[in-house]
C-alpha positions in Angstrom: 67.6 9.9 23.2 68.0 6.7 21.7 64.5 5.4 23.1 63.0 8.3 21.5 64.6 7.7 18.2 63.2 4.0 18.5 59.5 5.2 19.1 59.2 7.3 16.5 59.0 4.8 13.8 56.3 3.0 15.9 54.2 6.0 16.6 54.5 6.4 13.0 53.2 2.5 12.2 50.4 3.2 14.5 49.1 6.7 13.2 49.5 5.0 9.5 47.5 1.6 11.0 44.8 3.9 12.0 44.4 6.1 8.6 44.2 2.8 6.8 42.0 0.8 8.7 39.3 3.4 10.4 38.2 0.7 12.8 36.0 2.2 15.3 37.6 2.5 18.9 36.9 4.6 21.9 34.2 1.8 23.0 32.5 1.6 19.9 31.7 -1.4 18.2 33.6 -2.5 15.2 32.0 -2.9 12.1 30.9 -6.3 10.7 33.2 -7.6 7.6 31.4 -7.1 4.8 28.5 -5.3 5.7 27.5 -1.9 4.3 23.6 -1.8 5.1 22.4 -2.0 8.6 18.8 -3.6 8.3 16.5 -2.1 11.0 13.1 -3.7 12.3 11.2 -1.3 14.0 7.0 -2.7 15.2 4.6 0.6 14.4 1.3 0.5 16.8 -0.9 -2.3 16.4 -3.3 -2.3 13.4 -4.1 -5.2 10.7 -2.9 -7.0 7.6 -3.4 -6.1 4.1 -4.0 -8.8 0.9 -6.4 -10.9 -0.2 -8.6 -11.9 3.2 -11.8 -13.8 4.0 -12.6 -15.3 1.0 -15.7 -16.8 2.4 -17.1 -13.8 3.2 -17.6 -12.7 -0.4 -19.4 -15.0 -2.3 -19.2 -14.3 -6.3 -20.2 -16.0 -9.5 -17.8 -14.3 -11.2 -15.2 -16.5 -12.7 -12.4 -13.9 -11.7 -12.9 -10.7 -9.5 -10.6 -8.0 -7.6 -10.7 -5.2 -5.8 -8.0 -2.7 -5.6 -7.0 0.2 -3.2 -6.4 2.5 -6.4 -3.7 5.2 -4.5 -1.9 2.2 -2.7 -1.9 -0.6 -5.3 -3.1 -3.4 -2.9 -5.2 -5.9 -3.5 -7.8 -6.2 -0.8 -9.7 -8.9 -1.9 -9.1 -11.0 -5.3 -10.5 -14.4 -6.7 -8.4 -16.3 -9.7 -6.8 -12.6 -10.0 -4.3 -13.8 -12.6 -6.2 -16.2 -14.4 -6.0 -15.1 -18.3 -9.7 -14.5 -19.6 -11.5 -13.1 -22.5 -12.4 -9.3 -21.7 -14.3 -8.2 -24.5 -15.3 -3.7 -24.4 -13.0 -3.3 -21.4 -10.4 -3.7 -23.8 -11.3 -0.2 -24.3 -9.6 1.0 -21.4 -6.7 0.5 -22.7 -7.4 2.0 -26.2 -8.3 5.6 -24.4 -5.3 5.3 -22.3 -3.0 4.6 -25.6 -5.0 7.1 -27.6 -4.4 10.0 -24.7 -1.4 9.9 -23.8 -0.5 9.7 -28.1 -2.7 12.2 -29.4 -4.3 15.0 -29.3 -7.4 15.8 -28.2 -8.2 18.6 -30.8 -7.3 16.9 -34.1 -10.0 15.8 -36.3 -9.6 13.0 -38.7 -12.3 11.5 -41.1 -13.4 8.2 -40.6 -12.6 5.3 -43.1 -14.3 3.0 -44.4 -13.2 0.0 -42.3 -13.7 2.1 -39.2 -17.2 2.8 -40.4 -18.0 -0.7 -41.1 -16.7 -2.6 -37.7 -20.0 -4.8 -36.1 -20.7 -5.2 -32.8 -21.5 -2.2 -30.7 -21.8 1.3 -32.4 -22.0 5.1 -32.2 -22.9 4.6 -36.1 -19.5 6.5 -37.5 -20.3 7.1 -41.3 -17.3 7.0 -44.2 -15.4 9.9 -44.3 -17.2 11.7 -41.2 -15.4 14.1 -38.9 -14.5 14.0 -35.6 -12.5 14.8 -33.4 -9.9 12.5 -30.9 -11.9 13.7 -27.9 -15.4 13.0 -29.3 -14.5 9.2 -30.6 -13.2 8.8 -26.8 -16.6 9.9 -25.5 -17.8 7.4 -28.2 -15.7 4.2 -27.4 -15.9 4.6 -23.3 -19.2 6.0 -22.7 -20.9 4.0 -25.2 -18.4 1.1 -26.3 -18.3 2.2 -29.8 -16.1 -0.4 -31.7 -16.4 1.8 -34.8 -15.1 4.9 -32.4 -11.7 2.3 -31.7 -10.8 1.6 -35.0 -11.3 5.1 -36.1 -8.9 6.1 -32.9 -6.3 3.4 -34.2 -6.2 4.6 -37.1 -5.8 8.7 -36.4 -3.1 7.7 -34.1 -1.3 5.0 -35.8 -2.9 5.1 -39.4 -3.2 0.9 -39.1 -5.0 -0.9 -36.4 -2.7 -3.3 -35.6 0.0 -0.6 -35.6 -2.1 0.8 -32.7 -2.5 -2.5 -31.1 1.4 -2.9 -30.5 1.2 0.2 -28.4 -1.3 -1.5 -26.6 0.6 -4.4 -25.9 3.8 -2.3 -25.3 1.6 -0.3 -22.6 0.7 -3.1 -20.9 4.1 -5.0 -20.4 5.2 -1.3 -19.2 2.5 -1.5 -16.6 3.0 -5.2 -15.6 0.0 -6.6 -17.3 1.8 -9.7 -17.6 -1.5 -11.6 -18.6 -2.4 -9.2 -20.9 -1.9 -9.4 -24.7 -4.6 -7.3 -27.5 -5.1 -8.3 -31.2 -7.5 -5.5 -31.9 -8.5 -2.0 -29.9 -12.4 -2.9 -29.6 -12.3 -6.7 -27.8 -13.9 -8.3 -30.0 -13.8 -11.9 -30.3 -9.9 -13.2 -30.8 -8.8 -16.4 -29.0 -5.6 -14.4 -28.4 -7.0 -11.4 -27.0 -7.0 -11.8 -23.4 -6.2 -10.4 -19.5 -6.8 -11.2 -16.5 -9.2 -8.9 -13.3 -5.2 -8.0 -11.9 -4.1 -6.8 -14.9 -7.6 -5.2 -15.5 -6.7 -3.2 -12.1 -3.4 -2.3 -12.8 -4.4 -0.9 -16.3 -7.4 1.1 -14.6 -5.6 2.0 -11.7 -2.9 4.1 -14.5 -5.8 5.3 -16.9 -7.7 7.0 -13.5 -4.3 9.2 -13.3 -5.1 10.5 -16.2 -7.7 13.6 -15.6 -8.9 13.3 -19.3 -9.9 9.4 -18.9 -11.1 10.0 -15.3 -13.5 12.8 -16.8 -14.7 10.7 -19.6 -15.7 7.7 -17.8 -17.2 9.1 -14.8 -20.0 11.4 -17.7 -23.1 10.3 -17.2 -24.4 11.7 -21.0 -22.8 13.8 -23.3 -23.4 15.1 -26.9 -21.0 14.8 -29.9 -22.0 15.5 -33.8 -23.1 13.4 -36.5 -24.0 13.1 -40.0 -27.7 13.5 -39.4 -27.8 15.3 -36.2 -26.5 15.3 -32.7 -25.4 12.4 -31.1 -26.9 11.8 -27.3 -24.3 9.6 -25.5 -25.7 7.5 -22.6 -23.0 5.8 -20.4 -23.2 1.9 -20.5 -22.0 1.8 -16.9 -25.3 1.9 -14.9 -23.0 2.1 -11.6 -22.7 5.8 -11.7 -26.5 6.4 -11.6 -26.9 3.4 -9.1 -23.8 3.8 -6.0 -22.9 6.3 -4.7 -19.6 7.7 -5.2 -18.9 5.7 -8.6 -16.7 7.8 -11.1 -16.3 5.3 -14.0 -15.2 3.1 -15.6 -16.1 -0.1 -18.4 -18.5 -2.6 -18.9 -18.1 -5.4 -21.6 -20.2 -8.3 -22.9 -19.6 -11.1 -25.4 -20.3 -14.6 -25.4 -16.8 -16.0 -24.9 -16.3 -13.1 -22.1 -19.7 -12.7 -20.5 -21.0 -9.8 -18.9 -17.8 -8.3 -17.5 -17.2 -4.7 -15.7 -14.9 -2.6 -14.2 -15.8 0.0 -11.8 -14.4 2.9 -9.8 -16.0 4.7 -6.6 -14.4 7.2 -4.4 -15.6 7.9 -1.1 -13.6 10.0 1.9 -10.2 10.5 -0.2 -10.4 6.9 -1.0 -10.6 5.7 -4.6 -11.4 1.7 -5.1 -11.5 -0.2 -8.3 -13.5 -3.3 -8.6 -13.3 -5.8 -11.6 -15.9 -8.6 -12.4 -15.2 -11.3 -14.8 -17.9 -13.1 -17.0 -20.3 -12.9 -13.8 -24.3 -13.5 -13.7 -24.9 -10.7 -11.7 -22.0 -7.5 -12.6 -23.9 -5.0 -10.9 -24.6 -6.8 -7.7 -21.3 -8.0 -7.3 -19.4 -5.2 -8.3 -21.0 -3.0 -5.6 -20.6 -6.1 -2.9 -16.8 -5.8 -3.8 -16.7 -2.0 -3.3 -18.6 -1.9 -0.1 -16.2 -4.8 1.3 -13.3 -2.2 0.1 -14.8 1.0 1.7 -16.4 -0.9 4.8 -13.5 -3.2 6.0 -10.2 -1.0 5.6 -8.6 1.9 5.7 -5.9 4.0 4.9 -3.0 4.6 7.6 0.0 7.2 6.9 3.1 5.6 7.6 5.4 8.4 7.0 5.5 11.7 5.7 7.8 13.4 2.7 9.8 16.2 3.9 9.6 14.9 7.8 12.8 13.7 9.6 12.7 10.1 9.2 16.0 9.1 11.0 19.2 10.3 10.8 22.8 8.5 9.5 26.1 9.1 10.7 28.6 10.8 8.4 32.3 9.9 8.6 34.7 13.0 7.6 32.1 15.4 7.9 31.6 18.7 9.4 28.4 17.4 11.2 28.7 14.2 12.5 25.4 13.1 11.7 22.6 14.2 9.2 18.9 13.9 9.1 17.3 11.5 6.9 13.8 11.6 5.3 11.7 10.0 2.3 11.3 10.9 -1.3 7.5 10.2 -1.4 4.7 9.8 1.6 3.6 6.6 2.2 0.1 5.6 3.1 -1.0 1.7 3.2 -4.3 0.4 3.2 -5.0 -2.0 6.2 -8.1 -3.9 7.0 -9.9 -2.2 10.4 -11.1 -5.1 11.8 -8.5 -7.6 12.6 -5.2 -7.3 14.8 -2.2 -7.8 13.2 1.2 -5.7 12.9 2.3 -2.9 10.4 5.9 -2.8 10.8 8.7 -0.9 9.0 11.8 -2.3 7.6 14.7 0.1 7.1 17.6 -0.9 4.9 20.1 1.8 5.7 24.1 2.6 4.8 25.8 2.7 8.6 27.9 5.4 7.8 28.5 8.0 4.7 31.6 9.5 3.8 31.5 13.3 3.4 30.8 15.3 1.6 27.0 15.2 1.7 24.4 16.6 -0.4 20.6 17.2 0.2 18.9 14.8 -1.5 21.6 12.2 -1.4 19.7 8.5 -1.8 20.8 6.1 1.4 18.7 3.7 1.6 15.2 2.0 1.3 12.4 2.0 3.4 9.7 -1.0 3.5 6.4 -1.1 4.9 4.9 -4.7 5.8 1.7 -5.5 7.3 1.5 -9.0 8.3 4.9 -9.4 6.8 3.5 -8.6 3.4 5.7 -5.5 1.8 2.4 -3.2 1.0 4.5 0.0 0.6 7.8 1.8 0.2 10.3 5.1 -0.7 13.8 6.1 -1.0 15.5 7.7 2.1 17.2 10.9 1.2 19.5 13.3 2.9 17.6 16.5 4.4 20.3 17.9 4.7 23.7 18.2 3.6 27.6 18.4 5.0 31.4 19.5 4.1 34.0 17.2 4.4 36.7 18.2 7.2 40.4 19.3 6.2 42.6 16.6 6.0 44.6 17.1 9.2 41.2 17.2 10.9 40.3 13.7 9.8 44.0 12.3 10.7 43.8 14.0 14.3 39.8 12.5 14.6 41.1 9.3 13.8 44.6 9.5 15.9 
């Protein structure tokens, strides 16, 4: 009896041991101190690296050129990509994308004076003419109207330079971090600059908006003037000349040179290509896309909605639950070369219950030649109840 009486304290310590420190027993391993991720590396089949490859191959006189995988982000092929240039009418770009996202479409302002009077490249806006946010867009991108910009500026922001701070706000929201306007035309400014990256970047979230995408990729296109219709002919010769081609700028000044960026789509794939104070824009803009659509391709990694994995749930009425992603992920990988697309899985080891659908656990990385080209959020796919307590104690005892 008195034995009895002594091991009931003990058995007491122990059960109390347990509940405190949950170490894993039963043949299990124990868990690491201090770690709360479990960092997976699993190879995918064989395929090829993404990035900037073979320069040689592409021989440019551009000063800077890139070309961009426009649903993925990557850079497949780039030459002095960040180097801060002058970038004269495909400032524009970045006007329409300001001006679209600000205004609206249907309002109608008249033009000013100093909007009437701007030099350079016109659609011939007259003093205290009418138009429409929509028709100055068709003006500035399909023509490069720099009387068109300043008369957008204004509707949206009543002062140019008002307008320009949204363009530079835009752009460090993007990433453009080469990138700053002085005026919403490009016209000669020592401090109005980007570079072909940023040029990309700023494309690549115009072309997501259907109203841009529609604009630039018009061919010709009437709008009203003072003394009769106005025939709009698109500057960009690309979308008579390649097939595929669906927009977007050209520009042209002395301290900028002949510049252009362009936009074809082809099988589900959409590429932009950016050229940089080049002698030959055309030429080298279509040598860019073709090296784009003829050397790589896109590979699904994983699927939304799919079971991904699954993570093991500690107090739970299920002792695991499936895991899956929050967005698909497809990469761009060049088809000619052997190289390795691999996933890298930062995951929680275990989750305390309860669980709920949707529940963010980790972080899933894609790499392709050890480059990260691609990623999501892992979610829960499904949920779980936590256990009574006395379930939990007796599990652990």
């Amino acid at each position: 009896m008195r034995c009895r009486r002594n091991l009931l304290p003990s058995l007491f310590l122990i059960l109390l041991f347990l509940l405190i420190n949950p170490v894993v027993v039963f043949g299990e391993e124990t868990k690491p101190p201090n770690s709360d991720v479990l960092f997976l590396y699993e190879n995918l089949p064989a395929v090829t690296g993404t990035g900037i490859f073979d320069h040689d191959q592409l021989v440019l006189s551009a000063y800077s050129a890139l070309v961009m995988d426009a649903a993925t982000g990557q850079v497949l092929f780039a030459k002095n990509p960040h180097q801060a240039r002058a970038i004269a009418s495909t400032t524009k770009i970045m006007t329409a994308l300001v001006a679209i996202e600000c205004g609206n479409l249907n309002s109608a302002t008249s033009v000013s004076q100093r909007a009437a009077g701007v030099e350079g490249s016109s659609v011939y806006l007259k003093p205290n003419e009418k138009l429409t946010l929509e028709q100055l867009l068709y003006g500035a991108l399909m023509r490069s109207g720099n009387d068109a910009c300043v008369a957008i500026a204004e509707q949206i922001a009543v002062r140019e330079d008002i307008f320009v701070g949204f363009m530079n706000m835009k752009a460090r929201q993007l990433g453009a971090k080469n990138t700053h306007f002085c005026n919403s035309n490009g016209l000669p400014n020592d401090h109005h600059y980007s570079s072909a990256y940023d040029l990309a970047l700023i494309t690549r979230a115009a072309l997501k908006n259907p109203v841009f995408s529609r604009i630039v990729s018009t061919k010709t296109h009437v709008i009203p003037g003072t003394e009769g219709k106005r025939l709009l002919s698109n500057t960009n010769k690309m979308l008579w000349s390649y097939q595929g081609a669906d927009g977007v700028k050209t520009g042209t000044t002395n301290a900028a040179g002949k510049c252009l960026v362009s936009s074809a789509s082809r099988d589900g794939r959409r590429l932009i290509a950016v050229v940089l104070h080049s002698d030959d824009r055309w030429n080298e803009s279509i040598k860019l896309l073709n090296y784009g659509f003829n050397r790589f391709e896109q590979r699904r990694v994983v699927d939304a909605g799919k079971t991904f994995a699954s993570v093991e749930v500690r107090d739970g009425v299920l002792g695991r639950v499936p895991i899956t992603v929050n967005r698909d992920v497809v990469v761009t990988v060049p088809i000619d070369r052997t190289g390795k697309l691999e996933q890298e899985v930062m995951l929680e080891r275990k989750i305390s219950a309860p669980v709920f659908p949707g529940q963010v656990v980790g972080k899933l990385q894609v790499l392709v030649e050890g480059q990260p080209v691609g990623g999501a959020s892992l979610l829960t796919l499904q949920g779980t109840k936590k256990i009574p307590y006395y379930q939990s104690v007796w599990r652990r005892f």
